[in-house]
Every structure is written in structure tokens, then in C-alpha cells.
KETORVO-623284 format. One record per residue (C-alpha): residue number from 1; residue in three letters; x, y, z. Coordinates in steps of 0.2 Angstrom, whole numbers. Layout:
# KETORVO-623284
[node NUM 'ALA' [X Y Z]]
...
This chain:
# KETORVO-623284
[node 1 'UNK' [-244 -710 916]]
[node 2 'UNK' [-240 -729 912]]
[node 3 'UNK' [-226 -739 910]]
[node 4 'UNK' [-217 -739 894]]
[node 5 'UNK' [-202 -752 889]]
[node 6 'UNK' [-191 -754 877]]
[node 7 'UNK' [-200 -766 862]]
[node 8 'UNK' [-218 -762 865]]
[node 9 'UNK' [-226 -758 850]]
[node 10 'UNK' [-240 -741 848]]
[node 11 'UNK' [-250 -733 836]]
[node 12 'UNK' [-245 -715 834]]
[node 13 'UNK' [-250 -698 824]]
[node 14 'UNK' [-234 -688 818]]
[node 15 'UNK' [-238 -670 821]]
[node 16 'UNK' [-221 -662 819]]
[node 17 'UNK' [-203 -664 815]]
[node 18 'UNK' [-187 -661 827]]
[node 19 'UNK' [-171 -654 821]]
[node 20 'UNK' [-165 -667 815]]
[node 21 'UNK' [-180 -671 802]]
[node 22 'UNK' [-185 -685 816]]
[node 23 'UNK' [-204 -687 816]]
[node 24 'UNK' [-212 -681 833]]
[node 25 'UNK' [-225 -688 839]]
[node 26 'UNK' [-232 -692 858]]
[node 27 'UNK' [-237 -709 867]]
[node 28 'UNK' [-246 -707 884]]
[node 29 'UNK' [-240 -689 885]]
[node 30 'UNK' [-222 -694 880]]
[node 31 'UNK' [-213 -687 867]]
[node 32 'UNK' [-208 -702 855]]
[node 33 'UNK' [-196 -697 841]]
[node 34 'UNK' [-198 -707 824]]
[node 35 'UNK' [-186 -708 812]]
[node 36 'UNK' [-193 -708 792]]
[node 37 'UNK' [-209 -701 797]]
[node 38 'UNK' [-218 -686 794]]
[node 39 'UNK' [-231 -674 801]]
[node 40 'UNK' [-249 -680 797]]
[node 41 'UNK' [-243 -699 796]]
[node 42 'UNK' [-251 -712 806]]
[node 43 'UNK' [-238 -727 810]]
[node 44 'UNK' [-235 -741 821]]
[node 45 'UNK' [-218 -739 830]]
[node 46 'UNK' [-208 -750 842]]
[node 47 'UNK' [-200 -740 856]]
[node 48 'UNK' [-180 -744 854]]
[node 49 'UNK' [-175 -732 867]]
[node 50 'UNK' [-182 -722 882]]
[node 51 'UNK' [-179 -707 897]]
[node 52 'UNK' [-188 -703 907]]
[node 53 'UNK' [-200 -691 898]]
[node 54 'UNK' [-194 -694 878]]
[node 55 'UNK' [-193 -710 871]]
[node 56 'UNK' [-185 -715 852]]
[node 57 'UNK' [-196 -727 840]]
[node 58 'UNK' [-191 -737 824]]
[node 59 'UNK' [-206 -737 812]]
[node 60 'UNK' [-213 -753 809]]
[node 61 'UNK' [-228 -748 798]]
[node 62 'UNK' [-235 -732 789]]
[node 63 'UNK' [-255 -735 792]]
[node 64 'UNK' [-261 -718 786]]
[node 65 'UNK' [-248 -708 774]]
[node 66 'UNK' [-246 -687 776]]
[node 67 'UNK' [-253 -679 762]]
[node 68 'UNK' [-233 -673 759]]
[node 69 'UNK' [-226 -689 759]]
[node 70 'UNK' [-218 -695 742]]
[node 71 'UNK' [-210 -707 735]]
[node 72 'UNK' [-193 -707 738]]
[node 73 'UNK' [-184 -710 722]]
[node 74 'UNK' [-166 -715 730]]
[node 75 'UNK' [-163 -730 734]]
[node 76 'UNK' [-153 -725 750]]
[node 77 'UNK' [-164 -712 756]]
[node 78 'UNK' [-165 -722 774]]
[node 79 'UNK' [-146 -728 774]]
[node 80 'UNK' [-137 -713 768]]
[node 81 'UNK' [-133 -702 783]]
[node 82 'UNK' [-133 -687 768]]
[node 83 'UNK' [-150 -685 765]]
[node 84 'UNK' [-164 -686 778]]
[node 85 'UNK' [-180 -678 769]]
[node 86 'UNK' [-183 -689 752]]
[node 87 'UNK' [-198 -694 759]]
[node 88 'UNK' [-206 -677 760]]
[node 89 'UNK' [-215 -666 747]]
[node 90 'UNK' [-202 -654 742]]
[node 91 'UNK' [-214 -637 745]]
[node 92 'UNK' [-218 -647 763]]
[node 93 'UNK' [-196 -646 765]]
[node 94 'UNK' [-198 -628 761]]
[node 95 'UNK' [-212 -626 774]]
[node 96 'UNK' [-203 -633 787]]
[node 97 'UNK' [-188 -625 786]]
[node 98 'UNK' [-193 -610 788]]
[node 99 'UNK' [-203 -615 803]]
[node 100 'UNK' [-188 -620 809]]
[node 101 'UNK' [-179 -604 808]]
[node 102 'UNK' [-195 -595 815]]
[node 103 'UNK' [-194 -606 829]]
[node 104 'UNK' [-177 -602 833]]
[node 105 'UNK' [-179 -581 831]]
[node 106 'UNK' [-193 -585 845]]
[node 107 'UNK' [-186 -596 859]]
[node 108 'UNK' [-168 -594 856]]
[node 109 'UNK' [-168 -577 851]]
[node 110 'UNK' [-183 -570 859]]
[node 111 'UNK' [-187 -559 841]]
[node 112 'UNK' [-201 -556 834]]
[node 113 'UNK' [-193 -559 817]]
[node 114 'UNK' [-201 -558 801]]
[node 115 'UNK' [-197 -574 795]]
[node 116 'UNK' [-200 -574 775]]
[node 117 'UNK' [-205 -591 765]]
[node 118 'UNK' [-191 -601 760]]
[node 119 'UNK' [-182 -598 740]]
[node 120 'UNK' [-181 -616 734]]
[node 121 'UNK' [-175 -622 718]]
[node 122 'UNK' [-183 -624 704]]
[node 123 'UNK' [-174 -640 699]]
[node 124 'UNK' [-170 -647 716]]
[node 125 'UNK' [-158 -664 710]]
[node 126 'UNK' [-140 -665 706]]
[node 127 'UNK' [-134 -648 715]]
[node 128 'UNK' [-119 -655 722]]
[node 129 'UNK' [-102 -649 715]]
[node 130 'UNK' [-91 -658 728]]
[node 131 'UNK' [-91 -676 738]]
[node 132 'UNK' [-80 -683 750]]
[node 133 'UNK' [-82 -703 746]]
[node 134 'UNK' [-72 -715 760]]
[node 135 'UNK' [-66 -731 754]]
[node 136 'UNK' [-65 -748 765]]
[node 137 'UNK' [-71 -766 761]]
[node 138 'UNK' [-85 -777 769]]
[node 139 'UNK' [-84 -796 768]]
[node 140 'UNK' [-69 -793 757]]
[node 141 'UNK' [-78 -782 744]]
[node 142 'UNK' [-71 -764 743]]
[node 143 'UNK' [-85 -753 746]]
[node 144 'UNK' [-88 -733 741]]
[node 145 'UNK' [-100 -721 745]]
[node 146 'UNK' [-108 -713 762]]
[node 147 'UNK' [-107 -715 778]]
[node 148 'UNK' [-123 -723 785]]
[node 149 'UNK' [-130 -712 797]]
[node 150 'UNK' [-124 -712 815]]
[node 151 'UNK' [-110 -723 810]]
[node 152 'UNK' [-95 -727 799]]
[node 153 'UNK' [-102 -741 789]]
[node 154 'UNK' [-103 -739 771]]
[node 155 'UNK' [-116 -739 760]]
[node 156 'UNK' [-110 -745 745]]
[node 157 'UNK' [-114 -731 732]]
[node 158 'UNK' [-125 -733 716]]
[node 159 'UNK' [-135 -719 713]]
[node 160 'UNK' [-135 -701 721]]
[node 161 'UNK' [-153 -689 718]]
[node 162 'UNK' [-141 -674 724]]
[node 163 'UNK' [-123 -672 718]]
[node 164 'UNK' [-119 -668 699]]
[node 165 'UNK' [-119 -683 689]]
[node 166 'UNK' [-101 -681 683]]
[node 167 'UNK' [-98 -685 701]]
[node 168 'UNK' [-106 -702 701]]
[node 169 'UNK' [-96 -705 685]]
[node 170 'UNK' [-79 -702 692]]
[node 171 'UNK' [-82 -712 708]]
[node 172 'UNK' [-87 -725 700]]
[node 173 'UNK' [-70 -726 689]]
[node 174 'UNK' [-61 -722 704]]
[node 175 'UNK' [-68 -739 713]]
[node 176 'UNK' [-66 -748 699]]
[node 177 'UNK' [-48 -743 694]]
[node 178 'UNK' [-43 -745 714]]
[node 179 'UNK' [-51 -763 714]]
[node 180 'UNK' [-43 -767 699]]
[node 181 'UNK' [-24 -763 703]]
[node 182 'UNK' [-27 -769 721]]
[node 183 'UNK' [-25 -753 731]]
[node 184 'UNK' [-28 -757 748]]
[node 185 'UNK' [-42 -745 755]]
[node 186 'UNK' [-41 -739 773]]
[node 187 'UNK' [-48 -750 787]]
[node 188 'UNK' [-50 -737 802]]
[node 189 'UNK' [-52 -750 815]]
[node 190 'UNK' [-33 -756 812]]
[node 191 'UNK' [-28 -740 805]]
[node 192 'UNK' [-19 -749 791]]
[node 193 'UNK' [-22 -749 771]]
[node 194 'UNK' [-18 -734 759]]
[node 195 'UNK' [-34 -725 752]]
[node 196 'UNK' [-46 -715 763]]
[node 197 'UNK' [-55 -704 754]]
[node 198 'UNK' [-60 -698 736]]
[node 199 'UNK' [-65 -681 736]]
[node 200 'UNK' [-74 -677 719]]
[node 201 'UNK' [-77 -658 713]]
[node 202 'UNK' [-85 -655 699]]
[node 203 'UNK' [-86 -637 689]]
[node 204 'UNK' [-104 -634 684]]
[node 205 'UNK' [-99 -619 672]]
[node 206 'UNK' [-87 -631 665]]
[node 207 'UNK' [-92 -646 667]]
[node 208 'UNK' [-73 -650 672]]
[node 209 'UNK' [-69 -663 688]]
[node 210 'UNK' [-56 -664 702]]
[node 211 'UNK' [-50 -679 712]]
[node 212 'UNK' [-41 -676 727]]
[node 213 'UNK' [-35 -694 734]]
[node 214 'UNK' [-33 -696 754]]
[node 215 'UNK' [-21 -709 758]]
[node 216 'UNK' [-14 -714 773]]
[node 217 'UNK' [4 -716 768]]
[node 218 'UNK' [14 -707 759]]
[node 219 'UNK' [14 -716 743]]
[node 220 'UNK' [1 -719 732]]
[node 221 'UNK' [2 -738 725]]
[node 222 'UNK' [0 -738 703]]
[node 223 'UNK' [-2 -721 704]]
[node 224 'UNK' [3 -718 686]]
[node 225 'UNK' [-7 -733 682]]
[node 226 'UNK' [-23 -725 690]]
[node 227 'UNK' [-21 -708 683]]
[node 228 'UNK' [-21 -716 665]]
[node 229 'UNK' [-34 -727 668]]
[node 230 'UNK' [-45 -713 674]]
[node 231 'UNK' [-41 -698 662]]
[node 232 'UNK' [-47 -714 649]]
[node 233 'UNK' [-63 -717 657]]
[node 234 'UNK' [-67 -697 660]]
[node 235 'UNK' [-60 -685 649]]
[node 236 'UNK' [-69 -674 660]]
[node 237 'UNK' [-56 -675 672]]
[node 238 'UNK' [-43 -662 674]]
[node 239 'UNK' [-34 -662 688]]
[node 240 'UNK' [-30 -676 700]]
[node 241 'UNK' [-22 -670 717]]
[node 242 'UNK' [-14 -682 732]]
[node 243 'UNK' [-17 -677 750]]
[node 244 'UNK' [-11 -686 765]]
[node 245 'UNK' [-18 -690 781]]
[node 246 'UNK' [-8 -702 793]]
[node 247 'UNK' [-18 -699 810]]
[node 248 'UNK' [-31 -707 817]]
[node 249 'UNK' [-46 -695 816]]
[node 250 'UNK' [-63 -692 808]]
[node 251 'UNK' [-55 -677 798]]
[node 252 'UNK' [-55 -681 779]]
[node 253 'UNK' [-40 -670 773]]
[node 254 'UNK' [-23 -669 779]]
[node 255 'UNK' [-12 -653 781]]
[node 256 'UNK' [-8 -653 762]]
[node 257 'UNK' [-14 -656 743]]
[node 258 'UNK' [-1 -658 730]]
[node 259 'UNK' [-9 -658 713]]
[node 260 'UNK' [2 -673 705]]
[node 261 'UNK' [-8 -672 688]]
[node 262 'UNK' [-16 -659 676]]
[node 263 'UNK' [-21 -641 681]]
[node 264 'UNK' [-18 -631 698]]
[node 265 'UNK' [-36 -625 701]]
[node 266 'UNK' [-53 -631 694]]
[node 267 'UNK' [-63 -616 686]]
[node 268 'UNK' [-82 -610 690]]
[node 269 'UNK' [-93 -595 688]]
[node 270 'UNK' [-105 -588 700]]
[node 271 'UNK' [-115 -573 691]]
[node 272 'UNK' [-102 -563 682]]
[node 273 'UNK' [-86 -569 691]]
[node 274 'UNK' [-73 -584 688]]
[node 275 'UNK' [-68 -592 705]]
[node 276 'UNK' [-51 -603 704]]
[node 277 'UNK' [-54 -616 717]]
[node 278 'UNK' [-41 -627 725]]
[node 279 'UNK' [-41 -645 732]]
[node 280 'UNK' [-43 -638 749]]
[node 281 'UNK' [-54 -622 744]]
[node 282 'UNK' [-71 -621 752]]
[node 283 'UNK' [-83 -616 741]]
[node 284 'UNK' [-101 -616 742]]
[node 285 'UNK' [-108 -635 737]]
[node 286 'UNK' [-122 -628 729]]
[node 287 'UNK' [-117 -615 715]]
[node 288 'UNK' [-136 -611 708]]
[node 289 'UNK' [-142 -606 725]]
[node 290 'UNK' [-126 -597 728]]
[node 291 'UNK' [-128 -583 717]]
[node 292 'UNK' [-147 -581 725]]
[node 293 'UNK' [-139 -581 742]]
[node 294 'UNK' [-126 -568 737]]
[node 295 'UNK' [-140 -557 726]]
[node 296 'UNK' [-148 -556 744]]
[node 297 'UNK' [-133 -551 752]]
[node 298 'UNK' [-131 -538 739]]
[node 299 'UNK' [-148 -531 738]]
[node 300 'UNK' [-146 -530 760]]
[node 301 'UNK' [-130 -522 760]]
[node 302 'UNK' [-140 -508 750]]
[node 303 'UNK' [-124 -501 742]]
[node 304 'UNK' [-121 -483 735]]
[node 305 'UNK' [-103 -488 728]]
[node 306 'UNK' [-93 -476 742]]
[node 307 'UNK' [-93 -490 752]]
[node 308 'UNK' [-79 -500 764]]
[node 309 'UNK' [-87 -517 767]]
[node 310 'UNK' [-76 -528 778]]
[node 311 'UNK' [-80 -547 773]]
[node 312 'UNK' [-77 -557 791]]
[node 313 'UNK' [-75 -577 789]]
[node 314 'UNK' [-72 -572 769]]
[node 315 'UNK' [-65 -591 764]]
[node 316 'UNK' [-58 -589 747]]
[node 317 'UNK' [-68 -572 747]]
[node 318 'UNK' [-83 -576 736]]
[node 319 'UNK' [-96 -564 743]]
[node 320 'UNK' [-84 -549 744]]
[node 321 'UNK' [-76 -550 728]]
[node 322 'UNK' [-96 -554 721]]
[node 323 'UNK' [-100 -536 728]]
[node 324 'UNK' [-85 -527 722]]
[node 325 'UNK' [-91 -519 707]]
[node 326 'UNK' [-104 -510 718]]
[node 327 'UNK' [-91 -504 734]]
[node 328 'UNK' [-74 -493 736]]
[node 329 'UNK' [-64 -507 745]]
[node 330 'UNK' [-66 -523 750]]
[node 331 'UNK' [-56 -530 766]]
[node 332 'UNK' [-57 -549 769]]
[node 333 'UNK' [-52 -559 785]]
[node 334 'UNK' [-52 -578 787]]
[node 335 'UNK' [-39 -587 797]]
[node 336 'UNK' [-33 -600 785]]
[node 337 'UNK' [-20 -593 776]]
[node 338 'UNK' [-21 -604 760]]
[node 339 'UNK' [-41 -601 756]]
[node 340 'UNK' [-32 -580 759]]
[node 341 'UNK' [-21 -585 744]]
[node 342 'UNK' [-36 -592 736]]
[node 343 'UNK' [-45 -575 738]]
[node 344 'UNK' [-32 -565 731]]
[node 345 'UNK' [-29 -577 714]]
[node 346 'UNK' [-47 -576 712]]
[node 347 'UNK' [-46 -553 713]]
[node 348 'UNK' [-31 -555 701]]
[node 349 'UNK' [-42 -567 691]]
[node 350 'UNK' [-55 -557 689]]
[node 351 'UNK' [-45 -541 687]]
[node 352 'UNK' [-52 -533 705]]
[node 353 'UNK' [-41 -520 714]]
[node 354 'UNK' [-51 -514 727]]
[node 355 'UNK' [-51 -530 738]]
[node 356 'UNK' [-38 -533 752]]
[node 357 'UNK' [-37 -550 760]]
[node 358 'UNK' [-29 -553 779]]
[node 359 'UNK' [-25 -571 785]]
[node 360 'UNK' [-29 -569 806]]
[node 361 'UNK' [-45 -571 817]]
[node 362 'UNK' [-58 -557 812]]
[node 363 'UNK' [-58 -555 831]]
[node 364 'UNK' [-40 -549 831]]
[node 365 'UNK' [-38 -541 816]]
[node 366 'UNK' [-54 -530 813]]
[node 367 'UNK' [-49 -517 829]]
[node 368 'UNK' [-31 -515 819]]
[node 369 'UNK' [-39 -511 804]]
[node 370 'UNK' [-55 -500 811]]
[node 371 'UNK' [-43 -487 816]]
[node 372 'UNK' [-37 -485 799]]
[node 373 'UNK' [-56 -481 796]]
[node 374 'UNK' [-66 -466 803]]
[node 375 'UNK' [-82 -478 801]]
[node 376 'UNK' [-85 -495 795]]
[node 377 'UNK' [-99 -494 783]]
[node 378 'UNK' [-103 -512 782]]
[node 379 'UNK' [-97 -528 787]]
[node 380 'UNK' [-103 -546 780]]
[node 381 'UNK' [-101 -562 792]]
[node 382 'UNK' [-102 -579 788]]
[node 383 'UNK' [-96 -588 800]]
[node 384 'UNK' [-94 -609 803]]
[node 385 'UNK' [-111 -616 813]]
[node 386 'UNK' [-104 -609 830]]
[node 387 'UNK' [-109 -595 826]]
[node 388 'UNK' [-97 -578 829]]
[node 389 'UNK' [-85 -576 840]]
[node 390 'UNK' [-90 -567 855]]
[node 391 'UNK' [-76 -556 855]]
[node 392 'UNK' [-80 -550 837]]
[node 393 'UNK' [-98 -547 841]]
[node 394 'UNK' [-89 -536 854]]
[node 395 'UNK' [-79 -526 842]]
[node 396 'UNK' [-90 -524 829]]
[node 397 'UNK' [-105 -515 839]]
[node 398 'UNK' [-88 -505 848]]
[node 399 'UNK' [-84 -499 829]]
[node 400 'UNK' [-103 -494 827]]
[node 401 'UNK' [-104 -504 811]]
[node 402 'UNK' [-118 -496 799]]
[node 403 'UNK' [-123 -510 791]]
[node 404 'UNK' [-121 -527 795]]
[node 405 'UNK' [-128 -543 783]]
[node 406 'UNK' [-127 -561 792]]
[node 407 'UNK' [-126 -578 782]]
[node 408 'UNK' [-128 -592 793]]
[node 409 'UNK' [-131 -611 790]]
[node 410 'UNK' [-137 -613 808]]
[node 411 'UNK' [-154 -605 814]]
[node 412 'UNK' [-149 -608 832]]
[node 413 'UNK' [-133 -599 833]]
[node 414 'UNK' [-140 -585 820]]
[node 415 'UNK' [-154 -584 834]]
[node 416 'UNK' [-141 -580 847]]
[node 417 'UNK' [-131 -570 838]]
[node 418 'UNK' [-144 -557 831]]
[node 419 'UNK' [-152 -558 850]]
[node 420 'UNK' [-135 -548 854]]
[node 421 'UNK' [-136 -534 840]]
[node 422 'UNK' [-154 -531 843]]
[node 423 'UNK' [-147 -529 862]]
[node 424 'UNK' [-134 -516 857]]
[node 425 'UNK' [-144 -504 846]]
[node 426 'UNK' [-146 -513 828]]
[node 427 'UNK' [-162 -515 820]]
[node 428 'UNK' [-166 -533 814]]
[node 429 'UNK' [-173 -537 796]]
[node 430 'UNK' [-182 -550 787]]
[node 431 'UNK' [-173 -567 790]]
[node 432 'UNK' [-174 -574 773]]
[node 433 'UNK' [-171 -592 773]]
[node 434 'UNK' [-163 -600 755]]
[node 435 'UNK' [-163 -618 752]]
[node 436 'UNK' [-144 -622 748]]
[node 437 'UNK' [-147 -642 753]]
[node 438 'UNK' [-164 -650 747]]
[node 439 'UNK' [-168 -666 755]]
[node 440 'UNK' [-159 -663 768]]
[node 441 'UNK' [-163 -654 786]]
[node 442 'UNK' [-149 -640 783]]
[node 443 'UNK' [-157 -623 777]]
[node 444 'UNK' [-146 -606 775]]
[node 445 'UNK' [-154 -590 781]]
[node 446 'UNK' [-148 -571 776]]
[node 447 'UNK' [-152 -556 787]]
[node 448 'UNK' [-148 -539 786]]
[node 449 'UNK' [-147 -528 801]]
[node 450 'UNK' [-142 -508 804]]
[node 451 'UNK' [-138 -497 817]]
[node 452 'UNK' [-151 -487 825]]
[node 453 'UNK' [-144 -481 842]]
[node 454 'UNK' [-127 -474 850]]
């Protein structure tokens, strides 16, 4: 095996993606990770970085082009951090992704899974409801948009392939009302300035927006000024909340929104239900593929309607109040107690009395409220990208949980954590993965599991 150094240039084949939608590809044995790249590509790259047995390239020249590669019709595909596949033929994306959950069933799992191909979209542009724009200046110029990837530089937005367009709309009144009454935005090296963040969401049932402005202070500079300006500019705007955040962090929300303008919640539909969502509610970002995720769910669950389904990591409780109609009771956990109160508006909302909520860790509260019930016929978990909590893993194969569906935004953890039900006596289903984020490396998988054993 030769020498390698930083700056020497190769010719390499592209024969497979890493996690992070790098190309892979190999020089004198080496793996050599290329960024922009795809499998059957044939590129000249410059090593910019090197261990021992791994090395990372920058492409300087595409010589022979995958069959999958496309165009890529943003214009900061390769600046954006938000994005890191519009170079690739969607139907390729889908491909992959599933690979990549297959993958992970296999070496971090050690399943023999059935993987299923992956549900796409048949429209896969402008699925966004909601973005989190940071404000700054460069050379004096205030700047809004994305954070280039790896970094905290700004790309200036102009156009976006994957939010709703009403976003784009809004944030581009938003910069041009800041510019135009001289509201200082945020410089984070200094930690001085006003305005953070613009968070944008947007009803697509509706086709109503939100504005939730971070600022660093307590006081927002014209802000009478600014809420005219806007409601003028986009009727579409409804209501215009304030959030602070004084520390120096990479969190963009502070510890509280106060709506200083217009209506409380925004409203949106998924399948037959109304969700009220508030400044700080989570809320899937993709509602069309939401109601196909939650239609799996559904259909794994495999309900008779004398069910109690306990709905762990519920949010705002969208996937137990989605399966209501089809259960005897719904109980919901999730340890912030403002997307709890969320949940309950939203059974009220929908005139649902069969669903409970409780604000506390699944882990702690599920053993409380097992041994209220003989058995717990189901439970749903969607947990953050960790993955479960150990602990509740514990408790639920203790509570010998018939039926147990898993939605998970991380193969890796999902892996891991279906590895341990498999050990303790449930059977495994199809992992289904569902593309909630095209163009992007993220992919969402469902699975369903029951008991089999003890």
C-alpha cells in the first residue's frame, strides 16, 4: 500500500454511499469519502483529509456520470446543509434508503428483517410546513437562510425545492421588513444584536402561516411597525408570536413563545382529524407523508376496537388521537408538559374522550399505570434519534405488551432497539421504511412487533 498525502489528486469509481449521502469509493485499498457524488460516478478527486486507513476527497471533476445522477434544480443544493441528495434520481434516493435500513437490521441488529421498498411521494417538492431561518449579516449585508453545512455561515436564501412556498414568501418579507427598520440581527460570535431566528410554519389544509421571532433581548425593536408591514405583504399570515432566547447556545427556541399577534394555534388536518398546533408544538414537517406513516401504524397495531393502546413519546399526541376511533382508550406520555397541553386541546378539538395524556418520562410513569391494567394491549413508541430509554424497554417486555408498533427516524437505534424485543420473546415484522424527507439522507421506518413467548 502507497503513500497518500493530502492534495494529491486520483481518479476513482463511486460504488456506494455512507450515511451521510457521502460518495464511497476506494484508492489503493483505502476508503476515500466524496462528497456530491454518487454510486456509478467516475470522478477526479483531491484528498483534503486523511487516517490511517480512510481518507476524505473534494471532487474536482465528474468524468463519467451514474446513470441516477440528475440535475439538480436548487441552486444551493451543495451549500445548503438541508439537503444533501438533489443530485440523485429520486427512485435511486428511495433505493438507497432502504439499503440503509437493511443494513442496519443486519450489522447492528443481527436480523434477518424483511426490509420492504421504500413509500416515496408522488410529488416529492415543497413538503415542508415549518423552517427555522437564522438571521446575521456578511460584509454588512443582512443575510437569511440555512446554515451551510458543517458550519454557521449563512447561505443567503432565494429559492427552496422542499418547504411550501408560502414559506419562502414570508421569509422573504420578513428579511425585507427587518432590513428596512434597521433591526439588528444576531451576531453569535459577539453574542450581541436582536433577532436570531425566524421560525416559519405554514398550514397546508389551510394554507395559513405562523412566525415565531427569536431574539435575544427582551424587546423586539418596530415591532408594531414589523407586524403591519408583514400582515400587508402576506395576508396569509395569521399569527406572529415572540420567543426569547438570551444564552449562548445552538438551541433555536428559548423557554417560552408568547403569541403578540393574531390567533393562538395554527390549524391543519391529517386524514379526518384537525391538529391545533402551537409556536413550540412538534409536529411532523411533512403532513402528506404523515397520514401514510400513521395509516401504517394503524393497519400494524391490527385493532379490534376493545383495545388500551398507550402512546409513549406522544408529542402533541397525533398518532393516538389519529387511532382513537378504532380503540377503547388511549393513554399518552411525553415529558414536556406544554406539547401534553397540546394534546389534550387537540382531544377536545376533535371531540375525543377516550384519550388521557400524562406529562412525565414513559420510563417512570408506564409501571404506575400498568397496574391499573391487567394487560397492556398495545403500546406505540416514537422516540427522538436515541432511540428508547433502556429502562422503558425494561418495563415494557416486564408488562408483556401484546402488540408493540415502532416509529423511528434513525435505522441505527431502531436496529438496536428491536435486537432487544426479538431477544425477550417478540416476533419482528416487516420494517417499512417511508420517505418523510426527499432529497435528503433521513428516512423513517415503521415496524410492528408482537409477543410470541412468556
Amino acid at each position: 500500500m502507497g503513500t497518500w498525502k493530502v492534495g494529491q489528486e486520483h481518479i476513482i469509481d463511486i460504488t456506494g454511499l455512507s450515511h451521510e449521502a457521502s460518495g464511497v469509493g476506494r484508492v489503493e485499498g483505502r476508503v476515500v469519502f466524496v462528497p456530491e457524488t454518487i454510486p456509478g460516478d467516475r470522478v477526479k478527486v483531491r484528498l483534503v483529509h486523511l487516517k490511517e486507513r480512510l481518507g476524505y476527497g473534494e471532487l474536482i471533476e465528474i468524468l463519467v456520470a451514474s446513470t441516477d445522477r440528475r440535475r439538480q434544480n436548487c441552486p444551493h443544493a451543495f451549500e445548503c446543509g438541508g439537503c444533501q441528495l438533489q443530485h440523485m434520481d429520486y427512485d435511486a434516493q428511495l433505493r438507497w434508503k432502504r439499503l440503509q435500513v437493511a443494513d442496519a437490521m443486519e450489522r447492528i441488529g443481527k436480523l434477518d428483517a424483511q426490509v420492504r421498498p421504500t413509500l416515496g411521494m408522488d410529488q416529492p417538492y415543497h413538503y415542508r410546513n415549518k423552517a427555522q431561518l437564522p438571521l446575521g449579516k456578511r460584509q454588512g449585508e443582512l443575510v437569511m437562510g440555512f446554515f451551510r453545512k458543517g458550519s454557521h455561515d449563512i447561505v443567503d436564501l432565494h429559492i427552496c425545492e422542499i418547504q411550501h412556498p408560502l414559506i419562502t414568501k414570508l421569509a422573504f418579507a420578513v428579511k425585507r421588513s427587518v432590513q428596512d427598520l434597521s433591526i439588528e440581527p444576531y451576531d453569535e460570535v459577539n453574542h450581541s444584536g436582536v433577532l436570531r431566528h425566524a421560525v416559519i410554519r405554514v398550514s397546508f389544509s389551510e394554507e395559513k402561516l405562523m412566525l415565531i421571532l427569536v431574539t435575544r433581548t427582551s424587546d423586539l425593536p418596530a415591532k408594531d411597525e414589523l407586524i403591519e408591514r408583514l400582515t400587508k405583504d402576506v395576508p396569509e399570515l395569521v399569527s406572529v408570536a415572540h420567543n426569547v432566547n438570551p444564552n449562548v447556545t445552538n438551541v433555536i427556541l428559548g423557554r417560552e413563545s408568547k403569541v403578540i399577534w393574531g390567533e393562538r394555534y395554527l390549524m391543519d388536518s391529517i386524514g379526518h382529524l384537525r391538529y391545533a398546533i402551537s409556536p413550540g408544538s412538534f409536529f411532523q414537517v411533512n403532513p402528506i407523508q404523515t397520514k401514510v406513516l400513521y395509516d401504517l401504524v394503524r393497519e400494524g397495531m391490527q385493532l379490534s376496537g376493545c383495545e388500551t393502546i398507550f402512546d409513549l413519546y406522544c408529542g402533541a399526541g397525533t398518532i393516538g388521537l389519529y387511532l382513537a376511533s378504532e380503540v377503547k382508550e388511549v393513554i399518552g406520555v411525553e415529558t414536556f408538559a406544554a406539547a401534553v397541553e397540546d394534546a389534550r386541546y387537540n382531544a377536545e378539538l376533535n371531540g375525543i374522550q377516550v384519550a388521557k395524556f400524562h406529562v412525565g418520562k414513559a420510563e417512570d410513569i408506564l409501571p404506575k399505570l400498568t397496574n391499573k391494567h391487567e394487560t397492556i394491549d398495545g403500546a406505540i413508541l416514537d422516540p427522538p434519534r436515541k432511540g428508547c430509554d433502556s429502562s422503558l424497554l425494561e418495563t415494557l417486555v416486564t408488562s408483556k405488551v401484546t402488540q408493540i408498533c415502532y416509529v423511528s427516524c434513525n435505522p441505527s437505534t431502531l436496529a438496536r432497539d428491536l435486537r432487544y424485543f426479538y431477544e425477550n420473546g417478540y416476533a419482528i415484522g416487516p420494517v417499512q421504511p417511508v420517505d418523510m424527507f426527499p432529497w435528503t439522507r433521513h428516512v423513517e421506518c415503521v415496524v410492528s412487533m408482537s409477543r410470541v413467548k412468556g
